[in-house]
C-alpha positions in Angstrom: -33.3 -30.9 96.5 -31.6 -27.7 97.2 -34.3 -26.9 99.3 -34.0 -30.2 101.1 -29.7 -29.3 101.4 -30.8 -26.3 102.9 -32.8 -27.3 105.4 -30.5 -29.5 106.7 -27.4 -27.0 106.9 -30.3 -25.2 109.2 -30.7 -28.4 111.0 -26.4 -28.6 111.4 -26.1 -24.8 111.9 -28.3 -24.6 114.4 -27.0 -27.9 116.2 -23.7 -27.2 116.2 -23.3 -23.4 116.5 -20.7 -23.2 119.1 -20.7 -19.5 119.7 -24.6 -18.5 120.5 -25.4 -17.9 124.0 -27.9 -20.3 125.4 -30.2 -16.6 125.4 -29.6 -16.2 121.6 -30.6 -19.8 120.6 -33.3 -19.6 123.4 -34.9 -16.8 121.3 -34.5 -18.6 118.1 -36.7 -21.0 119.1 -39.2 -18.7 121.0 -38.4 -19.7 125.0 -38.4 -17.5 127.6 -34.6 -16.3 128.5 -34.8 -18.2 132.0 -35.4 -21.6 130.3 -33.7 -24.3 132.0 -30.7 -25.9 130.0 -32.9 -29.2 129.9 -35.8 -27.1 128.2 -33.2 -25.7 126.1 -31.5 -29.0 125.0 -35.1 -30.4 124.4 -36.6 -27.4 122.3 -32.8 -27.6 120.4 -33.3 -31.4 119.3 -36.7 -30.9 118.5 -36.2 -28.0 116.3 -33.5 -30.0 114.7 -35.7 -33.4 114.2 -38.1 -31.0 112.7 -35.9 -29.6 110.2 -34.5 -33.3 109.3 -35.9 -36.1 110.8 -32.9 -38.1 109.5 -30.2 -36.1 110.7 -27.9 -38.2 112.6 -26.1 -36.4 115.6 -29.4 -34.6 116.6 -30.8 -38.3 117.4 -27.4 -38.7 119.0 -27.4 -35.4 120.8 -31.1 -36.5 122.0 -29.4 -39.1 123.3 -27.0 -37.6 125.3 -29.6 -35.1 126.8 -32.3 -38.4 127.9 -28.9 -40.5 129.5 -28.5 -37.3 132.0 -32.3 -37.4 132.8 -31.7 -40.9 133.0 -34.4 -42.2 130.6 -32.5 -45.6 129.8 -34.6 -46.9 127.5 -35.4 -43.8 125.3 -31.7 -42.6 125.1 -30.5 -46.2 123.7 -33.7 -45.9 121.4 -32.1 -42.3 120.4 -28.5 -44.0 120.0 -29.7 -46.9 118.0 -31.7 -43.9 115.9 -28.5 -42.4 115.1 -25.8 -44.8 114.4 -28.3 -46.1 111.8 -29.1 -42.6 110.1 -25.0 -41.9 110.4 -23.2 -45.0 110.7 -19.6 -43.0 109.5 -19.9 -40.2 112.0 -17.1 -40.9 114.3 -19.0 -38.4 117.1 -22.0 -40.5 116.7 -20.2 -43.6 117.4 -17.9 -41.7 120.3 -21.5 -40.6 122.1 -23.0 -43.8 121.9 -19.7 -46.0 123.1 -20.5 -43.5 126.4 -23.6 -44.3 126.7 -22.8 -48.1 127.0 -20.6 -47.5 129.1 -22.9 -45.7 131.4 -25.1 -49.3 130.5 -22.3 -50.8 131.7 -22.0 -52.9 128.3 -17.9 -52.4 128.3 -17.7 -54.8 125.1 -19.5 -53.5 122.8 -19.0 -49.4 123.9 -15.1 -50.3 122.6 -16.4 -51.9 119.7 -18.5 -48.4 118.9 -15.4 -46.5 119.8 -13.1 -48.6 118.1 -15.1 -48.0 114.9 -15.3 -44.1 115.8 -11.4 -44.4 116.0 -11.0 -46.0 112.5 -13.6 -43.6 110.8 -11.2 -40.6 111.9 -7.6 -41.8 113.3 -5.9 -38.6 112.9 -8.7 -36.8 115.2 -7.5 -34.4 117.6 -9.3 -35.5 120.6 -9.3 -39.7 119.5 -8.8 -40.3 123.5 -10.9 -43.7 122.2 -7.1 -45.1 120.8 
């Protein structure tokens, strides 16, 4: 089990490491430094979903990369993924209410954010309220 823990505070480091450049997690994961950001963000989620299938935001954050290729169907599929495997992460829920919007399903992207509003009210950035 502590090997499992492990492997997915890799998963979470390597997801949401804010200070890398694109170069340095680039080399982590063996691309060329002139990879596109799209090979980037693809190599990043896989490399996560490798670590831990299950690991919420990385289905989310797959998400978020297929809506600006705009692959409809496989970003919902990525959504869906996520809001199952983390149903109390308010960023999960934030994501995927943007996505419907961008599906133009107004109802039920406030219902998403509503329930990312009520899992963190006191959030810095709640611009959902």
């Amino acid at each position: 089990e502590t090997e499992d823990l492990g492997l997915k505070a890799r998963a979470n480091a390597l997801y949401w490491e804010s200070d890398d450049s694109v170069n340095d997690i680039a080399d982590r994961l063996d691309l060329a430094p002139e990879s596109t950001y799209d090979e980037l963000a693809h190599a990043t989620v896989a490399h996560a979903l490798d670590l831990d299938p299950e690991l919420g935001p990385a289905h989310a954050v797959q998400g978020m990369v297929l809506t600006g290729e705009h692959d409809w169907d496989a970003a919902r599929a990525a959504f869906e993924r996520a809001v199952e495997l983390a149903p109390g992460d308010e960023y999960v829920r934030r994501w995927y209410a943007n996505f419907l919007l961008f599906d133009g399903q107004c109802e039920e992207a406030q219902r998403q954010a509503r329930i990312g509003v009520a899992q963190s009210p006191l959030a810095m950035d709640n611009s959902a309220r």
